[in-house]
Biopython code that builds the backbone (N, CA, C, O; Angstrom):
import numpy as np
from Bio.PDB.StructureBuilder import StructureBuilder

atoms = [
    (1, "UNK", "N", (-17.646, -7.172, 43.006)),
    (1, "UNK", "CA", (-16.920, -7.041, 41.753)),
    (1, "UNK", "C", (-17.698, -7.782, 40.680)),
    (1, "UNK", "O", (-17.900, -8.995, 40.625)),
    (2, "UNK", "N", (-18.048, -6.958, 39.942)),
    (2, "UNK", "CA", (-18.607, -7.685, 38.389)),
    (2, "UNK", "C", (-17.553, -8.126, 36.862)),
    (2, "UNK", "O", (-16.710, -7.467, 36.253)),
    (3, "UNK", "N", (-17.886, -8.994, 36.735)),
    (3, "UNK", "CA", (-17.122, -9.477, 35.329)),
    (3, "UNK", "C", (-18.074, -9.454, 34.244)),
    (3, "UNK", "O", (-19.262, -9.677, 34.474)),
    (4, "UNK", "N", (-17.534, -9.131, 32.751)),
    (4, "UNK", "CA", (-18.006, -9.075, 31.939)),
    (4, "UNK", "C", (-17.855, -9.515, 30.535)),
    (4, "UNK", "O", (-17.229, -8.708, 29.848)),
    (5, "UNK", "N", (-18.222, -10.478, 29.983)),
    (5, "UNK", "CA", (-17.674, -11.041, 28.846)),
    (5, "UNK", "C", (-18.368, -11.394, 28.262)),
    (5, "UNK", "O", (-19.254, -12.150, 28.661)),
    (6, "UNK", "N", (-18.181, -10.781, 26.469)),
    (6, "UNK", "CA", (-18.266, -11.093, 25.662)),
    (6, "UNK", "C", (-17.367, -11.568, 24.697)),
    (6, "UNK", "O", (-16.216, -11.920, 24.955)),
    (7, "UNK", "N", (-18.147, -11.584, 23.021)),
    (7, "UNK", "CA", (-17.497, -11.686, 21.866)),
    (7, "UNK", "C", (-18.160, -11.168, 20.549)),
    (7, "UNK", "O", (-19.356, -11.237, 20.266)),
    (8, "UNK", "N", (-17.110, -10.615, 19.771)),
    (8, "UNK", "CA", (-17.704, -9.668, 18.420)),
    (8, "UNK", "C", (-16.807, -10.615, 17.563)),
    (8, "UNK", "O", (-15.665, -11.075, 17.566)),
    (9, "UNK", "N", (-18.024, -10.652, 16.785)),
    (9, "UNK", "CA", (-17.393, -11.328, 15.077)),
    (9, "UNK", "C", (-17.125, -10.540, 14.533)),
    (9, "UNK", "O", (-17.861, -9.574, 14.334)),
    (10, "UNK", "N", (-15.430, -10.728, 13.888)),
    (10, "UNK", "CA", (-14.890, -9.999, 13.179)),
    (10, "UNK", "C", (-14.816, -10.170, 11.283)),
    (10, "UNK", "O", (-14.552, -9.374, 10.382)),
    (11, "UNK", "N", (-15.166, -11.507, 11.319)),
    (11, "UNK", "CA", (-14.962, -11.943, 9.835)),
    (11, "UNK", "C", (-16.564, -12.598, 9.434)),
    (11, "UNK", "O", (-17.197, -13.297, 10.224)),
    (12, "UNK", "N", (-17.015, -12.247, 8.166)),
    (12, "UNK", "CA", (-18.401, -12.506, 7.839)),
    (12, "UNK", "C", (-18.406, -14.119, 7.669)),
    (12, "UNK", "O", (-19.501, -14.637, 7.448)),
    (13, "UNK", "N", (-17.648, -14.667, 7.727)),
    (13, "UNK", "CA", (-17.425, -16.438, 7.778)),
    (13, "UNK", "C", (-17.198, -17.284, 9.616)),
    (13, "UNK", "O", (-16.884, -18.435, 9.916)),
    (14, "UNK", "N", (-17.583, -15.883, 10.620)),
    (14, "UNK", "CA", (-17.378, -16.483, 11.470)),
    (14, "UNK", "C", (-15.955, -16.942, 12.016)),
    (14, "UNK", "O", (-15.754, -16.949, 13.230)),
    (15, "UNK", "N", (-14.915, -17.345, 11.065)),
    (15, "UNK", "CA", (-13.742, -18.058, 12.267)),
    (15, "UNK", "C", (-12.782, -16.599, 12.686)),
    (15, "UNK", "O", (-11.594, -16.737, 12.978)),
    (16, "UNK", "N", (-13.407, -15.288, 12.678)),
    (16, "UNK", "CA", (-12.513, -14.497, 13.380)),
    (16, "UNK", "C", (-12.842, -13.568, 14.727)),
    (16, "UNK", "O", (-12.970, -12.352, 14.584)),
    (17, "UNK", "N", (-12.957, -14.113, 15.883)),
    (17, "UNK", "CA", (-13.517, -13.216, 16.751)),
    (17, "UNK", "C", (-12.793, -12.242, 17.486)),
    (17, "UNK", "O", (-11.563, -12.290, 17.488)),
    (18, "UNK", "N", (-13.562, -11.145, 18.268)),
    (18, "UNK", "CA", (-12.754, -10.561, 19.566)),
    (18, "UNK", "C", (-13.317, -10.789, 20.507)),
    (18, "UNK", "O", (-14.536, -10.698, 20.651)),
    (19, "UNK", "N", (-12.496, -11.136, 21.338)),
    (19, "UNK", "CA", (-12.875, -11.898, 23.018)),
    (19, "UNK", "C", (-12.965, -10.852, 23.961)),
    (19, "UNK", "O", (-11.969, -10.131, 23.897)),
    (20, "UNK", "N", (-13.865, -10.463, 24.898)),
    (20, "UNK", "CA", (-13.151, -9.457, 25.680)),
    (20, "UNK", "C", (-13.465, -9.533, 27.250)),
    (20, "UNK", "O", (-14.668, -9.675, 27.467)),
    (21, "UNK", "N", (-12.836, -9.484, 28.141)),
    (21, "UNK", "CA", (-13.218, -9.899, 29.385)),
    (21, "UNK", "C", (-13.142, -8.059, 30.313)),
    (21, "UNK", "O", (-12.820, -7.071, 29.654)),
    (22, "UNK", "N", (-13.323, -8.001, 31.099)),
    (22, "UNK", "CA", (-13.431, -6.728, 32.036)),
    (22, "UNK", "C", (-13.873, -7.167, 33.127)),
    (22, "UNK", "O", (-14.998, -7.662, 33.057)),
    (23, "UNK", "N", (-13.207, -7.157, 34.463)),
    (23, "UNK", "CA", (-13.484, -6.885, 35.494)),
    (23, "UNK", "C", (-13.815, -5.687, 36.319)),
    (23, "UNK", "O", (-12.910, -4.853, 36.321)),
    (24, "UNK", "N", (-14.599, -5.458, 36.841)),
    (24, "UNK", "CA", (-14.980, -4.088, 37.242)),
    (24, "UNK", "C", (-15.367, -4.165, 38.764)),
    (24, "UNK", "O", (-16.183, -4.965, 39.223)),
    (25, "UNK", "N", (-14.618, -3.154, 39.540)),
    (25, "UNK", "CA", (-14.984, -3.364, 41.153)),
    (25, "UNK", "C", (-15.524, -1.751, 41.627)),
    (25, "UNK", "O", (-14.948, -0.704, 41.333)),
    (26, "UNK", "N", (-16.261, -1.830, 42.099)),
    (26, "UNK", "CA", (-16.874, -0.707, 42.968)),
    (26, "UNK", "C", (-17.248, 0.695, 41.017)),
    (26, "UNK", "O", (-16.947, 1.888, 41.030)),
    (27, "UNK", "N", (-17.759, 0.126, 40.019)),
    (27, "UNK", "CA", (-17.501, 1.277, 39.184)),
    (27, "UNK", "C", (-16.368, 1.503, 38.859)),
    (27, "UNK", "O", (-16.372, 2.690, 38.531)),
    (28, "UNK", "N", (-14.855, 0.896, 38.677)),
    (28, "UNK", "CA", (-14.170, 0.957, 38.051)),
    (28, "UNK", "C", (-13.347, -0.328, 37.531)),
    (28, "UNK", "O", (-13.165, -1.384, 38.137)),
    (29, "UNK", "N", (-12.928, 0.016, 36.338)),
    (29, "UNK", "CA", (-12.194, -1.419, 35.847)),
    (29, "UNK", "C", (-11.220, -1.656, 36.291)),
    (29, "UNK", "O", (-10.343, -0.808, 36.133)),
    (30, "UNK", "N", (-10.907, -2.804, 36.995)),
    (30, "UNK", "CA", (-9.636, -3.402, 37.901)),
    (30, "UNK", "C", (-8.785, -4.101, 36.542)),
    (30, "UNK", "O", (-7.567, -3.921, 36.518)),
    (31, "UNK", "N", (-9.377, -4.828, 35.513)),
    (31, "UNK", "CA", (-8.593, -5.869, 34.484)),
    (31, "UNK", "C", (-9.215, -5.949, 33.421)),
    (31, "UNK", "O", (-10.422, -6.152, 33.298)),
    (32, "UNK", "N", (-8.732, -5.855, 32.911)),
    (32, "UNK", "CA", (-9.316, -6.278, 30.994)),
    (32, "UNK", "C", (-8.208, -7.300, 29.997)),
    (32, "UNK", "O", (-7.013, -7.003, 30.003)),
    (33, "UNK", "N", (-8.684, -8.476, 29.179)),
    (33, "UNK", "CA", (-8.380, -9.242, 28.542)),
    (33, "UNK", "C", (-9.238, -9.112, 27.370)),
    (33, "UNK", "O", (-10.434, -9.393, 27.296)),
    (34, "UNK", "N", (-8.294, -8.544, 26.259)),
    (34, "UNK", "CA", (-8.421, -8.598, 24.982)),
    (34, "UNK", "C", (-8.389, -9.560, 24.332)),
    (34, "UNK", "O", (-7.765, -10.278, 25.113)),
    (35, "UNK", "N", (-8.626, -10.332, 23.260)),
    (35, "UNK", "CA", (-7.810, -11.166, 22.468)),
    (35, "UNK", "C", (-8.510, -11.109, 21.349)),
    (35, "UNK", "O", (-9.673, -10.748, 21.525)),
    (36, "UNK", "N", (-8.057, -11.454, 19.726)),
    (36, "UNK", "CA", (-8.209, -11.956, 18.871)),
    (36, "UNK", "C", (-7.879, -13.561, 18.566)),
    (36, "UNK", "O", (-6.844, -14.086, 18.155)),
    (37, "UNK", "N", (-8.673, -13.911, 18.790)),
    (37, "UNK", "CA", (-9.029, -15.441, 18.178)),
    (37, "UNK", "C", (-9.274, -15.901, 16.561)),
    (37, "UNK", "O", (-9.931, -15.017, 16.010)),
    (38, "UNK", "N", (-8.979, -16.907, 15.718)),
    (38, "UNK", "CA", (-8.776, -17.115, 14.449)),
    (38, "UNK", "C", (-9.216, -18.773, 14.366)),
    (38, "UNK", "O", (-8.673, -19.373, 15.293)),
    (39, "UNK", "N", (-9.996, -19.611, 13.566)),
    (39, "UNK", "CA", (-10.340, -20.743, 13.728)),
    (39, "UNK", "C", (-9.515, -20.779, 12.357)),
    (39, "UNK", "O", (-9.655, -19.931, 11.475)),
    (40, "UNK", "N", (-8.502, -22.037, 12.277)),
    (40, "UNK", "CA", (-7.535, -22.069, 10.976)),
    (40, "UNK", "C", (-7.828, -23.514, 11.209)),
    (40, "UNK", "O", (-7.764, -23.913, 12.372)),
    (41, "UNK", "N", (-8.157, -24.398, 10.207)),
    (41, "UNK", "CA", (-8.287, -25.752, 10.016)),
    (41, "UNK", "C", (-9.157, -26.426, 10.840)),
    (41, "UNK", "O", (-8.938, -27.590, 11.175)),
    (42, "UNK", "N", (-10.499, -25.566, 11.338)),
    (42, "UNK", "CA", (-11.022, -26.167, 12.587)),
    (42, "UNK", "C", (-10.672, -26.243, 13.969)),
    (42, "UNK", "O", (-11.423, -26.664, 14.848)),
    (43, "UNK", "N", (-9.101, -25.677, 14.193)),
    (43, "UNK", "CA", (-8.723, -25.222, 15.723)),
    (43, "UNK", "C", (-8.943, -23.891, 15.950)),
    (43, "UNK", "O", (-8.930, -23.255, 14.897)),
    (44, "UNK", "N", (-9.103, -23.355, 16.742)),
    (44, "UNK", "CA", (-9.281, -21.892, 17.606)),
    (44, "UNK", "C", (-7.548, -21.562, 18.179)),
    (44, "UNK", "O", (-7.029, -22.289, 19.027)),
    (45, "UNK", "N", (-6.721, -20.213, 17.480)),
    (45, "UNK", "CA", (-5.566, -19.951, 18.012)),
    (45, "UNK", "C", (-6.215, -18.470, 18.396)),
    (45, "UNK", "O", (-7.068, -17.751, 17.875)),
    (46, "UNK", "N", (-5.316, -18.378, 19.653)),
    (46, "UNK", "CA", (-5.470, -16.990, 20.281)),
    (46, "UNK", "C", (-3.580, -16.067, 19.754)),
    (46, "UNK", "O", (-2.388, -16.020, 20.056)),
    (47, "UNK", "N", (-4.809, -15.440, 18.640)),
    (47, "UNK", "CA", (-3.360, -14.593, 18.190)),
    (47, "UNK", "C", (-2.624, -13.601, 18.653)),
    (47, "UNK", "O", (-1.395, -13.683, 18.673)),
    (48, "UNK", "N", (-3.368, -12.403, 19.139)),
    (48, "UNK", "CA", (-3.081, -11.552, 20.064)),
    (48, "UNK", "C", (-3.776, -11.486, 20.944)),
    (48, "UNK", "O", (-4.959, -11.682, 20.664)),
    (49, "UNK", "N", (-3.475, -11.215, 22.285)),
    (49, "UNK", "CA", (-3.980, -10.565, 23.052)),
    (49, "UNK", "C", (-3.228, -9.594, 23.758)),
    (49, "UNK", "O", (-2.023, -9.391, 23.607)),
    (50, "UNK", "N", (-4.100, -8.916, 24.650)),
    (50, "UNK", "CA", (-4.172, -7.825, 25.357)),
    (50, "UNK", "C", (-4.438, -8.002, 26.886)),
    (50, "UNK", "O", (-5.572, -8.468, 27.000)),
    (51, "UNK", "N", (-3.847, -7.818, 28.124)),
    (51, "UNK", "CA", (-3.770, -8.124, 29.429)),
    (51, "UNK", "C", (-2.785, -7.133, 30.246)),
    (51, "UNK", "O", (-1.867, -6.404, 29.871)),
    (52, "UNK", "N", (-3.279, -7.371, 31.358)),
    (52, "UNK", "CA", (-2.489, -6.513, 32.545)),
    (52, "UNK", "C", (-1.609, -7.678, 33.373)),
    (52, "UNK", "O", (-1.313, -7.315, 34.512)),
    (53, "UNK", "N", (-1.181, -8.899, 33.028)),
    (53, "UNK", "CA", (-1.489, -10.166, 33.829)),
    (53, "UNK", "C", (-0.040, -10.203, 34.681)),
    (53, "UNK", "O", (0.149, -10.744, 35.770)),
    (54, "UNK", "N", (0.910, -9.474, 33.869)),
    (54, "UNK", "CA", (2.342, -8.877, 34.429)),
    (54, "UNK", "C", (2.666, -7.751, 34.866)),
    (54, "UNK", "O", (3.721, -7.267, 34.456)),
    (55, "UNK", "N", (1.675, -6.856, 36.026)),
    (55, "UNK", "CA", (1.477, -5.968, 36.438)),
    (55, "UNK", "C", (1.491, -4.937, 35.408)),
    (55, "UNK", "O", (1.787, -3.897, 35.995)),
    (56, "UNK", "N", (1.350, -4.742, 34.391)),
    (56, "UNK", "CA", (1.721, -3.320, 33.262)),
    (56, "UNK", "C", (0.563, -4.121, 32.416)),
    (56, "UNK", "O", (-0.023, -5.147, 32.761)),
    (57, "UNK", "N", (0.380, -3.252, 31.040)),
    (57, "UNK", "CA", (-0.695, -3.229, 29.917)),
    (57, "UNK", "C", (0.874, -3.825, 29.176)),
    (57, "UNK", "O", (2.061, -3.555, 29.362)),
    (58, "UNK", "N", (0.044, -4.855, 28.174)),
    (58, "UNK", "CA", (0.715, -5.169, 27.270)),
    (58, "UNK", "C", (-0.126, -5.935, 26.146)),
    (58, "UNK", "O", (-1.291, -6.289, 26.331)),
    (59, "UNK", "N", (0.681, -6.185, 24.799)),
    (59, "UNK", "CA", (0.285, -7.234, 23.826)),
    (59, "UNK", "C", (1.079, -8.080, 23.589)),
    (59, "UNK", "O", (2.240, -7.825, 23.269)),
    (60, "UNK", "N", (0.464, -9.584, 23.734)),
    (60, "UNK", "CA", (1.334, -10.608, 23.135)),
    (60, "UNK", "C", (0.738, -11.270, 22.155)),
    (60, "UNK", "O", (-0.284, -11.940, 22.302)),
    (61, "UNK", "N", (1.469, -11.083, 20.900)),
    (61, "UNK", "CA", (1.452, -11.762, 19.599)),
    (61, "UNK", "C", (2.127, -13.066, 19.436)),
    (61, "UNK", "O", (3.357, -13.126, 19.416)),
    (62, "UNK", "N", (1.319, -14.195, 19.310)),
    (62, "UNK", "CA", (1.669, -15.526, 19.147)),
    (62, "UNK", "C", (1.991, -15.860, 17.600)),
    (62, "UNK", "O", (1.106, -16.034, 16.762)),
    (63, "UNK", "N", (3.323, -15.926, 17.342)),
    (63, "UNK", "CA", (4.047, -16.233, 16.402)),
    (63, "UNK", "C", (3.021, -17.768, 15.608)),
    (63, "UNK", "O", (2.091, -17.495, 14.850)),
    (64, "UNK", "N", (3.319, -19.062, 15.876)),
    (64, "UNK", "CA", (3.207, -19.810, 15.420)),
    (64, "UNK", "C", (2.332, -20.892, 16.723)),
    (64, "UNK", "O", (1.838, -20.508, 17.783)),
    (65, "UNK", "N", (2.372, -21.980, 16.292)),
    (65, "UNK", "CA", (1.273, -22.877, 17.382)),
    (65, "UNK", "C", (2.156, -23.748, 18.449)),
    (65, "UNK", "O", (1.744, -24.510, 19.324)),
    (66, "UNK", "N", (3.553, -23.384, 18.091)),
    (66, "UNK", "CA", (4.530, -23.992, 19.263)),
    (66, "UNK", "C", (4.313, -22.856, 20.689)),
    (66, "UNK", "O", (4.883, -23.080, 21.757)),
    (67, "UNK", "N", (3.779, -22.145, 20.564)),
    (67, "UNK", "CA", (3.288, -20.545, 21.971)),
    (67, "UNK", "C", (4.099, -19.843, 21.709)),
    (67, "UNK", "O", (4.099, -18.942, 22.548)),
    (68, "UNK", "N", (5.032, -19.672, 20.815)),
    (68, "UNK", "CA", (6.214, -18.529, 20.502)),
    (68, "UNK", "C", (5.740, -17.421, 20.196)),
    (68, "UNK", "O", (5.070, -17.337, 19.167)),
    (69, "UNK", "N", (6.036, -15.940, 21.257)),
    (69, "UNK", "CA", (5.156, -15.525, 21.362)),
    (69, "UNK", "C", (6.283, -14.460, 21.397)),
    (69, "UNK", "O", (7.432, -14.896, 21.334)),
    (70, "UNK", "N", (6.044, -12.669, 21.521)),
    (70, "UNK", "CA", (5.925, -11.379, 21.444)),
    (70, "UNK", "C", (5.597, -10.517, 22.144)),
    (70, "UNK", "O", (4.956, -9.698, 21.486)),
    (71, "UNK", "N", (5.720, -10.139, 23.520)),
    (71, "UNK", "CA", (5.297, -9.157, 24.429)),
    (71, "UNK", "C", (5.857, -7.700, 24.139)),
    (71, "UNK", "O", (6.990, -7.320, 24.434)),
    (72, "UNK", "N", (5.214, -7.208, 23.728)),
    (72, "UNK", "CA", (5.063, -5.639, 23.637)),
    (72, "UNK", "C", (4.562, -4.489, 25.085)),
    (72, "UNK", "O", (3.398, -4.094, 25.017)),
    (73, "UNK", "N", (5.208, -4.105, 26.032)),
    (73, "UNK", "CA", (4.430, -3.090, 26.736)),
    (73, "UNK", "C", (3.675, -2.141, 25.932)),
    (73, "UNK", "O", (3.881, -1.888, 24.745)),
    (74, "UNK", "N", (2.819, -1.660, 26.655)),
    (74, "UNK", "CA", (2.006, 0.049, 25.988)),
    (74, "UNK", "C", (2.316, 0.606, 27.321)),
    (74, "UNK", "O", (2.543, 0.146, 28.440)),
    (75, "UNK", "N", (2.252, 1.573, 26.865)),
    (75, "UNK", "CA", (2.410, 2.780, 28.276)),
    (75, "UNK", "C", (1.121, 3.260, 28.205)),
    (75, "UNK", "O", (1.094, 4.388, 27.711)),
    (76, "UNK", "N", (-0.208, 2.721, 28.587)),
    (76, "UNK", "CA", (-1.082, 3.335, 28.911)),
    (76, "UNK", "C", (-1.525, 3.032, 29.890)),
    (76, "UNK", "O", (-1.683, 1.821, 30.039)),
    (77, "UNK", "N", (-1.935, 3.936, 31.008)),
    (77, "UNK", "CA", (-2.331, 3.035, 32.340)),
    (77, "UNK", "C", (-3.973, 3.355, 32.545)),
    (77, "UNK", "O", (-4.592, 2.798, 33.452)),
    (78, "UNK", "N", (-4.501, 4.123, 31.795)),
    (78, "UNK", "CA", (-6.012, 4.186, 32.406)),
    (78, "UNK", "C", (-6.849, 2.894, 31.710)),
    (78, "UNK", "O", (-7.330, 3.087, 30.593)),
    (79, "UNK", "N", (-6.969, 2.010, 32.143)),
    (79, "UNK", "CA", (-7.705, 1.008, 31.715)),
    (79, "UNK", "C", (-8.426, 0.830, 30.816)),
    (79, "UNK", "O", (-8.298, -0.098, 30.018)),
    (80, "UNK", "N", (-9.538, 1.902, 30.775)),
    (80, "UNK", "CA", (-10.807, 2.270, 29.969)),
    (80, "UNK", "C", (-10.152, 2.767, 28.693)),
    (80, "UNK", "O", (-10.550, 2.149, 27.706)),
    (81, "UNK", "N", (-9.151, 3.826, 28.409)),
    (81, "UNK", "CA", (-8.255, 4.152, 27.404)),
    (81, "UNK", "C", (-7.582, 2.383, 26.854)),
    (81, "UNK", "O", (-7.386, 2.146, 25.662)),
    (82, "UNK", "N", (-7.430, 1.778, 27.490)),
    (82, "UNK", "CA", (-6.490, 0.425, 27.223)),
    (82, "UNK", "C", (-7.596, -0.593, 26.675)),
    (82, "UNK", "O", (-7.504, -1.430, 25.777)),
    (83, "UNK", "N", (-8.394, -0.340, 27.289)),
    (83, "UNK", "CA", (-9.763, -1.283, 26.618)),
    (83, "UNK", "C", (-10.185, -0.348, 24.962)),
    (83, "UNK", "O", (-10.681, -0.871, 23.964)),
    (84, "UNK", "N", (-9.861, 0.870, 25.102)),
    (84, "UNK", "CA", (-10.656, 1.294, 23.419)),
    (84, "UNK", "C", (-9.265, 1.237, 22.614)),
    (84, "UNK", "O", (-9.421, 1.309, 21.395)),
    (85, "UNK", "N", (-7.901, 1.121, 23.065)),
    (85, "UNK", "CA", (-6.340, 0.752, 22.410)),
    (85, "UNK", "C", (-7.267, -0.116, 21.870)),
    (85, "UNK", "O", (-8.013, -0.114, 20.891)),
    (86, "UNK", "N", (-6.953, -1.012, 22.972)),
    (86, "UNK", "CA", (-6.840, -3.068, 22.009)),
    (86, "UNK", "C", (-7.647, -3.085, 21.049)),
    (86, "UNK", "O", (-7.277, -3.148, 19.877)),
    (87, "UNK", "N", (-9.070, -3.023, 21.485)),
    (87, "UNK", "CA", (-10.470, -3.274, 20.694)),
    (87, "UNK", "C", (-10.263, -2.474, 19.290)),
    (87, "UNK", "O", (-10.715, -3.049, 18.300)),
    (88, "UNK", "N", (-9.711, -1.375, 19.117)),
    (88, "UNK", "CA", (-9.234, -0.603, 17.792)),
    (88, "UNK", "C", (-8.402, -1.566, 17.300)),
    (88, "UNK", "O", (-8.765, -2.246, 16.340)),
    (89, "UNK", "N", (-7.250, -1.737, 17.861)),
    (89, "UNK", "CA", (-6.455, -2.219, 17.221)),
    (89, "UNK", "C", (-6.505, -3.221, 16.411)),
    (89, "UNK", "O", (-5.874, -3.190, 15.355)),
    (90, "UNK", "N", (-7.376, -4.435, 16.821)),
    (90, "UNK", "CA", (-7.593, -5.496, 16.468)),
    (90, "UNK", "C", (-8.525, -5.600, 15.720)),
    (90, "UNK", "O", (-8.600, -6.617, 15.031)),
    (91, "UNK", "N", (-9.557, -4.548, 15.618)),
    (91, "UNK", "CA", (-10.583, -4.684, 14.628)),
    (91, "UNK", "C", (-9.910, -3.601, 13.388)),
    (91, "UNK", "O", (-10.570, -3.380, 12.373)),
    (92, "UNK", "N", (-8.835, -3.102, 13.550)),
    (92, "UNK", "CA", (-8.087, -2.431, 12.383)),
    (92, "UNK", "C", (-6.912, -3.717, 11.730)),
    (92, "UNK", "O", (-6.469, -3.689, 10.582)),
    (93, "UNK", "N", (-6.738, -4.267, 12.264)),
    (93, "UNK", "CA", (-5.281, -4.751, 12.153)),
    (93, "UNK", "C", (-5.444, -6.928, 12.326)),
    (93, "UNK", "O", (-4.421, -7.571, 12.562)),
    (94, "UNK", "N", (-6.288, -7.369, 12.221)),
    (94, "UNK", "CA", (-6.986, -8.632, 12.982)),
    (94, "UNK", "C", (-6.188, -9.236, 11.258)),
    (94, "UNK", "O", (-5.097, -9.794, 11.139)),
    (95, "UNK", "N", (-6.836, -9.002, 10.519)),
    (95, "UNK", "CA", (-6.387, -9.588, 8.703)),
    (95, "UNK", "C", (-4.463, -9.730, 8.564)),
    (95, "UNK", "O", (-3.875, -10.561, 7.871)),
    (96, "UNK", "N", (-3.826, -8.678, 9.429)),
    (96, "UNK", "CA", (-2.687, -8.812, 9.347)),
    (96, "UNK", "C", (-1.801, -9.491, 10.670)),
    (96, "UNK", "O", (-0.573, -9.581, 10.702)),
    (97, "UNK", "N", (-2.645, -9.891, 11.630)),
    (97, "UNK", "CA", (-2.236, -10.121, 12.646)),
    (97, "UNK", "C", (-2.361, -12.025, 12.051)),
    (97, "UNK", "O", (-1.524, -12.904, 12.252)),
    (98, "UNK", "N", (-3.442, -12.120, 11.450)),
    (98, "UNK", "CA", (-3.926, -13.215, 10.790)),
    (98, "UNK", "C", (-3.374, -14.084, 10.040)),
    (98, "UNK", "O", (-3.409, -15.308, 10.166)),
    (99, "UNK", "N", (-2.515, -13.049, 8.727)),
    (99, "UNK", "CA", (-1.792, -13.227, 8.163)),
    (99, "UNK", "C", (-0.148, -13.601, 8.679)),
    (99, "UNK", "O", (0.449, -14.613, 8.309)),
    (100, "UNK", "N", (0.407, -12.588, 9.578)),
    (100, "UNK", "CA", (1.734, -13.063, 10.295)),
    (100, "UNK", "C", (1.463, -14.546, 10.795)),
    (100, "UNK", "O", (2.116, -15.491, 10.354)),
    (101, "UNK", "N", (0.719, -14.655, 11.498)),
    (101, "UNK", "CA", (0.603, -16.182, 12.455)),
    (101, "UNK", "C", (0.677, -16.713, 11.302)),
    (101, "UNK", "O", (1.844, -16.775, 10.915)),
    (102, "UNK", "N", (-0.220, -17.204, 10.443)),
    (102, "UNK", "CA", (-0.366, -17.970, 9.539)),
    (102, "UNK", "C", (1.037, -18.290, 9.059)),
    (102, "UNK", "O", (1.599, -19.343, 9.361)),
    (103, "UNK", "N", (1.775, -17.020, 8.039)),
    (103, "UNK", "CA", (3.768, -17.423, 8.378)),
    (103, "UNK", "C", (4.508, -18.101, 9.139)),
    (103, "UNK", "O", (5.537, -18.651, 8.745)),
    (104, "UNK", "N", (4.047, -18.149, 10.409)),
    (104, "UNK", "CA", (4.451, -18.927, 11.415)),
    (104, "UNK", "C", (4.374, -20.243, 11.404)),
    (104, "UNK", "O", (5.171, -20.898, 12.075)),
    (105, "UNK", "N", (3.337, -20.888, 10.592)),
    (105, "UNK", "CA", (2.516, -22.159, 10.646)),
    (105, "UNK", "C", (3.734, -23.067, 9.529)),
    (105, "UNK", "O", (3.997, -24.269, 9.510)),
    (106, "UNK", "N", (4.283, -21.949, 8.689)),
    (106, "UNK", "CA", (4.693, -23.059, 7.624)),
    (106, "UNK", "C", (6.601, -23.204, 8.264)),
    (106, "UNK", "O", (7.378, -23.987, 7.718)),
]
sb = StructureBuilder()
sb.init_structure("model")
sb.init_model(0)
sb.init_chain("A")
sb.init_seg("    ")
for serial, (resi, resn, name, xyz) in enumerate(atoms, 1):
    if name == "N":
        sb.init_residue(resn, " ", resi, " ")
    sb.init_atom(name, np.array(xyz, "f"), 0.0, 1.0, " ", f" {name:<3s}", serial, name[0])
structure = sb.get_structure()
């Protein structure tokens, strides 16, 4: 089984990345971990992510820095489809995902 991880900068200042992990066994993907990451005052918050970690595909959106958080299922089960979901999503949507947390903070 091979693992694979990277990260893509999302913001030209650096504090906005996408994280992405993939496990892959025999040629197919067993797990994938999405996330959007945000550096706000010099800390690193993981705002959304994306995981299988509760047997199903889902997103959890972290409200504020107490872990108050948002689980969303997706009904998608082919992995590879679930890996090009998240990665869209977050490079469409990362500025507003950015923005909610940030609400959270005050």
């Amino acid at each position: 089984m091979g693992i694979k991880e990277f990260t893509k900068e999302l913001s030209e200042d650096g504090d906005d990345r996408l994280r992405v992990k993939i496990n892959i066994g025999k040629g197919v993907v067993t797990d994938i971990v999405i996330q959007y990451e945000s550096k706000i005052k010099d800390k690193w918050y993981p705002i959304v992510r994306y995981d299988c970690s509760h047997g199903f595909f889902h997103r959890d959106i972290l409200l504020n820095t107490k872990g108050e958080k948002v689980k969303h299922p997706i009904l998608i089960s082919n992995l590879m489809d679930a890996l090009t979901y998240a990665e869209q999503d977050i490079k469409d949507r990362w500025e507003w995902y950015k923005e909610k947390f940030r609400k959270g903070l005050k």
